[in-house]
Every structure is written in structure tokens, then in C-alpha cells.
C-alpha positions in Angstrom: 114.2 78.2 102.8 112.6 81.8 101.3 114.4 83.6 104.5 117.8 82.0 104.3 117.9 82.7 100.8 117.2 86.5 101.2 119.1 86.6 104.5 122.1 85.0 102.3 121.4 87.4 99.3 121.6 90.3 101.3 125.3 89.4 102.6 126.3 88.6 99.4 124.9 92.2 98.3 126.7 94.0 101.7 123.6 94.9 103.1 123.0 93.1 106.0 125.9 91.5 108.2 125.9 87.6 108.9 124.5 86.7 112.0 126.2 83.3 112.3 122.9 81.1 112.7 120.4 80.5 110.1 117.7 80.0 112.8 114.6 81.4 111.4 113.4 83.2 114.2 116.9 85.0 114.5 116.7 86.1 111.0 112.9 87.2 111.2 114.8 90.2 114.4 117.5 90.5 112.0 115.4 91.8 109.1 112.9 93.6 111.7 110.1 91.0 111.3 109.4 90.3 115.0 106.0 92.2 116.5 105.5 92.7 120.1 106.4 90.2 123.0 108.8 88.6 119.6 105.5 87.6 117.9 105.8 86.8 113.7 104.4 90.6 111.9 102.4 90.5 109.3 104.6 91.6 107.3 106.8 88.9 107.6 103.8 86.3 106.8 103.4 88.3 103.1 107.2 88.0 102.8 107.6 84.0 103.9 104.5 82.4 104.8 103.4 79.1 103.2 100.7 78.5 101.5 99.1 76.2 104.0 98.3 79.4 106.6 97.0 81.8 104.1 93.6 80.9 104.6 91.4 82.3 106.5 93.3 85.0 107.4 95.5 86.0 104.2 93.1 85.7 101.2 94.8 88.8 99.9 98.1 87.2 99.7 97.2 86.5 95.7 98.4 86.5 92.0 96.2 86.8 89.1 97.4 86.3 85.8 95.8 86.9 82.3 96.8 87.2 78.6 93.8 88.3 76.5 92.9 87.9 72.6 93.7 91.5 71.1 93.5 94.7 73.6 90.5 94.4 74.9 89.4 92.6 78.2 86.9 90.4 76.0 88.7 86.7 75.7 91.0 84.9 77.3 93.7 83.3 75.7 94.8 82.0 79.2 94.1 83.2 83.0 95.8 81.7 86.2 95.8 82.6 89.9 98.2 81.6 92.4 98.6 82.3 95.9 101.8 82.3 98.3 104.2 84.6 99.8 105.7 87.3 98.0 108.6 85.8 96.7 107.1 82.9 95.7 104.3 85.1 93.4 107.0 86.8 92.0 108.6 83.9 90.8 105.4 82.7 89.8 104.4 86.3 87.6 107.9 85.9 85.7 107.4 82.3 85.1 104.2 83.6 82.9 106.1 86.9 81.4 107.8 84.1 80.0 105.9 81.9 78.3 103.8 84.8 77.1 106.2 87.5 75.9 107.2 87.3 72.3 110.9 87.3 71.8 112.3 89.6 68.9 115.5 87.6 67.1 117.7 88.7 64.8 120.7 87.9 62.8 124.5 89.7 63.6 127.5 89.4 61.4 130.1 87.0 62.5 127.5 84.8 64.6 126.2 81.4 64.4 123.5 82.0 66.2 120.8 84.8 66.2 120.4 87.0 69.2 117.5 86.7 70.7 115.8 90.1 72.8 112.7 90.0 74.8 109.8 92.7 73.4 110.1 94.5 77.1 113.2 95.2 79.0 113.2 92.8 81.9 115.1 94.7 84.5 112.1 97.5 83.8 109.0 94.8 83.9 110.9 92.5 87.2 111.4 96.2 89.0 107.4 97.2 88.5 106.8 93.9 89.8 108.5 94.1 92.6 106.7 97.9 93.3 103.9 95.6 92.9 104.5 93.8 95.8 106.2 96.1 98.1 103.6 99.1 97.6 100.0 97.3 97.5 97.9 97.7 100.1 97.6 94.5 101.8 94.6 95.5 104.5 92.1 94.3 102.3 91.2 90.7 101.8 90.1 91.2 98.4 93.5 92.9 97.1 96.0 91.2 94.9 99.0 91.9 92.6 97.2 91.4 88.7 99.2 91.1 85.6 96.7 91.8 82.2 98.3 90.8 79.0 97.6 92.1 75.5 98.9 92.1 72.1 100.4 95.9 72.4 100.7 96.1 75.5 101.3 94.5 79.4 99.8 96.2 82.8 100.6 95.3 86.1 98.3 96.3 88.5 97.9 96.5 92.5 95.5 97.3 95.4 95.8 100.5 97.2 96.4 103.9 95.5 99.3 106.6 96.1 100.3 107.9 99.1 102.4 110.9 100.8 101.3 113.0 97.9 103.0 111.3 95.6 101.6 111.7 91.7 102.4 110.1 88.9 103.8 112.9 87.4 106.6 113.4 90.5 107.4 109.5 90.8 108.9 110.1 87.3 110.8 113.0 88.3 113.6 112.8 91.0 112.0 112.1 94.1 112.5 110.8 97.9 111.4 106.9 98.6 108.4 106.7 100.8 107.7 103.7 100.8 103.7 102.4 102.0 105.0 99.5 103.9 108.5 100.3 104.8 109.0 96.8 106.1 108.6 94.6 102.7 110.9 97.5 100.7 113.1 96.8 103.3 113.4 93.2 102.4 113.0 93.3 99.1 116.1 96.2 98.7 118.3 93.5 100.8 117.6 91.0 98.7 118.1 93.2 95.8 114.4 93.1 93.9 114.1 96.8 94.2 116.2 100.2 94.0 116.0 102.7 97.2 115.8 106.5 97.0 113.1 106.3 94.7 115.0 105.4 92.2 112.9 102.4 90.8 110.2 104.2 88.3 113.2 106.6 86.6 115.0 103.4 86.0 111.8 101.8 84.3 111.6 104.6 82.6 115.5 104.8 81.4 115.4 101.5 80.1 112.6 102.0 78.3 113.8 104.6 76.4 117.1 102.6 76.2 115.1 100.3 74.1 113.6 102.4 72.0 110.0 101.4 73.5 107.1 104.7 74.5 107.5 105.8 78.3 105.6 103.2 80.9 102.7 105.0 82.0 101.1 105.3 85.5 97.6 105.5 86.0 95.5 105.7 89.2 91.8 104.7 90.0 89.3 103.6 91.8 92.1 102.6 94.9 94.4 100.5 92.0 97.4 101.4 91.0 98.1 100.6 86.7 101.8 100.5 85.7 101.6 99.9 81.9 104.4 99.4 79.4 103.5 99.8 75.7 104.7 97.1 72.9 103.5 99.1 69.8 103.7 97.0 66.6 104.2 93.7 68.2 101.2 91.3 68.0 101.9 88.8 70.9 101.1 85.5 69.8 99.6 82.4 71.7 102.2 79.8 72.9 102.5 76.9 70.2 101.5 73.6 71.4 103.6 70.2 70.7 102.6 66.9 70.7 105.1 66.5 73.6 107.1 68.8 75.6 110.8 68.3 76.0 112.0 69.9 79.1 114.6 71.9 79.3 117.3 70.9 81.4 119.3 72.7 84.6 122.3 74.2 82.3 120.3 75.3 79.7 117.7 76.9 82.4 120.8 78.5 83.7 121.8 80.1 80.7 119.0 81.2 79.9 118.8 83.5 83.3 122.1 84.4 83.3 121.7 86.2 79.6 119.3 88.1 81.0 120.0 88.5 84.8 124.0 87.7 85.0 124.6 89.4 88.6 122.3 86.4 89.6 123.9 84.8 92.4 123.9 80.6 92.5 121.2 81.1 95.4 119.4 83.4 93.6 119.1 81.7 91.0 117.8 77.7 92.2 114.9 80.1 93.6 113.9 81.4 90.5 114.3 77.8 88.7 113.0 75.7 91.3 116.1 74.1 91.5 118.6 72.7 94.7 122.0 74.9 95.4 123.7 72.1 94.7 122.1 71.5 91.3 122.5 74.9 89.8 126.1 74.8 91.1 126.3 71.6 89.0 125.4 73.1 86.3 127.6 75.6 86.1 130.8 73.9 86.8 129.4 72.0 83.8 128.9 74.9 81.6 132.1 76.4 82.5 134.2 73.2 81.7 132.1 73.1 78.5 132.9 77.1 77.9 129.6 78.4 77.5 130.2 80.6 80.4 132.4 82.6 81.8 133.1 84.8 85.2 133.9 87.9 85.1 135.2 90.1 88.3 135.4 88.4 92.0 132.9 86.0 93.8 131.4 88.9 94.9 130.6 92.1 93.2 131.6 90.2 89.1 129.1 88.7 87.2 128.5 86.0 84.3 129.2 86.0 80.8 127.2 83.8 78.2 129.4 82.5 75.9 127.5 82.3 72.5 
């Protein structure tokens, strides 16, 4: 399912043409996954594999998740670990971003409803995420993508350090992409998870500033690599607990994406909501017949409009 959906996304994107067959060793040579003698790279086991062959051989195939008490590494308030292909972890890091990032609302003239802003831009946070992935160092069996949560601020850390020279001082400055394992960037730029041409930290750091929020900050040590963005004056507050916990349903999942992701395509987005095609499609005829959202532009290349 993970390749056809990326093999799909990339068409939809223009960057890879349609092979006619959704056979997944075809797409594995279509994406440059197959090894000698057409054997499975390993690279292609951190971008698909399922969680039933990661062990023994993949330990390092991991997600850890924490959100601490204050800003100090002294008590949890909650700590998860997950393991899976790289997709999946991704999913899996958001899923926690949001039920742990506070929200800032406010009230606009002329609006029922208040508007409603995350505390950290989330192209900026889902793009260092995705450097997480495509830049660790995956030789080890001890490494892993780590997200630490704090009330003023959010790191996202990864094994291995920087390579071909690169600083942090130049990967905030114009600069060519040399990437550490050309193979996963490649996947995750057709898919459409990442920029190319090194373009990826100046656009963290644009819409950063865009938001009024201090410069991300890159620090190396001790073969880690720390991307941290600062949330000065915002005390990030545990999760309240209810008696019992209405779930939300597929529309409202939808909308809830598209406000903050609306180039999502329908594929796209029953991956990141655990959701069928068909359901998500379902949901938006729905919500379009209802008019709380609208298409803008073609099929391909437009994007959604929540309606408010």
C-alpha cells in the first residue's frame, strides 16, 4: 500500500511517469530500489518494510517520542516509541505533534468562529521531520529519529552527524543538496515530503520568521544531529482528559488536514488519517455538497479551500 501511494503521489506531483502496473517489485526498479541480481536495498526496507521484518535486522528502524514537564529532561508528561517504515513513523511523529502542540485561537471581525493557529508553523516542523528521516544515519542499530517536547520549545533529533562539509551555519545560507542517502531523498522529494536543491532548512527558516517565531537552530554533537524550534512565551499544557472520548469523524478529520495541508491529495491524505481512498473521497463529496469546502484550480496542480 505505502509504495503505491508514493508511486501515485509522485505522478500526481509530475515527477515520475506511470508505469502502467502497480506490481510492487516494478515500482521498487522504478524508484531505484532494486540491489544486485534485482534483490530488495536497504533502503527500500526503511522506506516500506513492515513491521513484522524489522527485527533482528532493523532495530534502528525506530521513533521515540517524549513531552517533558517544563524544559528540562527531568519528568515525563508522556513518552512513546514506535517502530515501522519511514512513512509510517512519520505519520506516527505528527499524530503526537498533534495532540501535544498547543493551539493559539483568536477572534476576527465578521467571523462566527475563531481562527484557530498551531504555536509552530507545520510546513517548517513536517519539513525537519522529514530531514529527519532522509538524513539519519541508518548503519547503526541503535539510531533513531527522537522528538523531545518542552513547554518553550520542540527538538527533533537524529543519528549520524553532517557530512560533505556541510555546517550549520552554510545549511542556512544558499547551498547545493547533498544528500547522506540519496536514495530515501529521492523518495521522499517524489512523494513530495521534502524540497530539493537544498532548499529545505531556508524554507524552515522563512516560515519561521513568517510567523514571527526566533530562527530554528541547528546543533551538532556527539554523532546527533538537533534541529530545535523555539516557542518563547507559550507554556504547552498537558492534554485534558474526558470521561469519554468522542471520536472525531472522517469529514471532520478531513478538514482539519486540509486547513493546514490543502495541496493534500485524496491518497495522501487516507495515509495520514488511517483511512480507505474510498472513505476520504466520501467525505469530501459530503463536505462539498454540505459547502464547507471548496476546489480551487484543476485536479491537478489546485488545491482546497476550507470554508469557515
Amino acid at each position: 500500500r505505502e509504495m503505491v501511494l508514493t508511486l501515485e503521489e509522485a505522478i500526481r506531483r509530475g515527477r515520475s511517469e506511470d508505469p502502467g502496473t502497480r506490481d510492487p517489485h516494478e515500482i521498487l526498479r522504478g524508484l531505484g530500489l532494486l540491489a544486485a541480481n534485482n534483490q530488495v536495498s536497504r533502503a527500500a526496507v526503511a522506506l516500506f518494510c513492515k513491521n513484522d521484518v524489522l527485527y533482528p535486522d532493523f532495530p534502528q528502524l525506530t521513533l521515540r517520542l517524549a513531552r517533558f514537564r517544563g524544559t528540562a529532561r527531568d519528568e515525563f508528561l508522556d513518552n512513546r516509541q514506535f517502530h515501522g517504515n519511514a512513512f509510517e513513523l512519520m505519520r506516527r511523529a505528527e499524530r503526537f505533534l498533534i495532540d501535544w502542540l498547543p493551539v493559539a485561537g483568536r477572534v476576527v471581525a465578521g467571523q462566527m468562529q475563531r481562527v484557530d493557529t498551531p504555536s509552530l508553523p507545520v510546513e517548517a516542523v513536517r519539513e525537519a521531520l522529514a530531514n529527519a528521516f532522509v538524513h539519519r544515519d541508518y548503519a547503526g542499530g541503535s539510531g533513531a529519529v527522537a522528538l523531545a517536547l518542552f513547554d518553550d520549545r520542540l527538538e527533533i533529533i537524529s543519528a549520524g552527524g553532517l557530512h560533505f562539509g556541510l555546517t550549520p551555519e552554510v545549511l542556512f545560507q544558499p547551498h547545493e543538496s547533498r544528500p547522506w542517502n540519496p536514495l530515501i531523498a529521492s523518495v521522499f522529494y517524489r512523494r513530495g515530503h521534502i524540497e530539493t536543491w537544498g532548499r529545505g532548512t531556508l524554507k524552515m527558516l522563512r516560515l519561521m520568521q513568517e510567523a514571527g517565531l526566533p530562527a530554528p537552530r541547528l546543533h551538532v554533537q556527539s554523532d546527533f544531529v538537533t534541529m530545535t524550534f523555539f516557542t518563547p512565551g507559550i507554556a504547552l499544557e498537558t492534554p485534558v482528559k474526558t470521561p469519554v472520548k468522542t471520536p472525531v469523524k472522517t469529514p471532520g478529520l478531513v478538514l482539519q488536514h486540509l486547513q493546514n495541508a490543502p495541496n493534500s491529495s485524496t491518497s495522501e491524505l487516507a495515509a495520514r488519517l488511517g483511512k480507505s481512498v474510498s472513505a476520504v473521497e466520501r467525505a469530501i463529496r459530503k463536505l462539498r455538497v454540505d459547502g464547507r469546502l471548496v476546489r480551487i484550480g484543476p485536479a491537478k496542480g489546485g488545491h482546497w479551500k476550507v470554508v469557515k
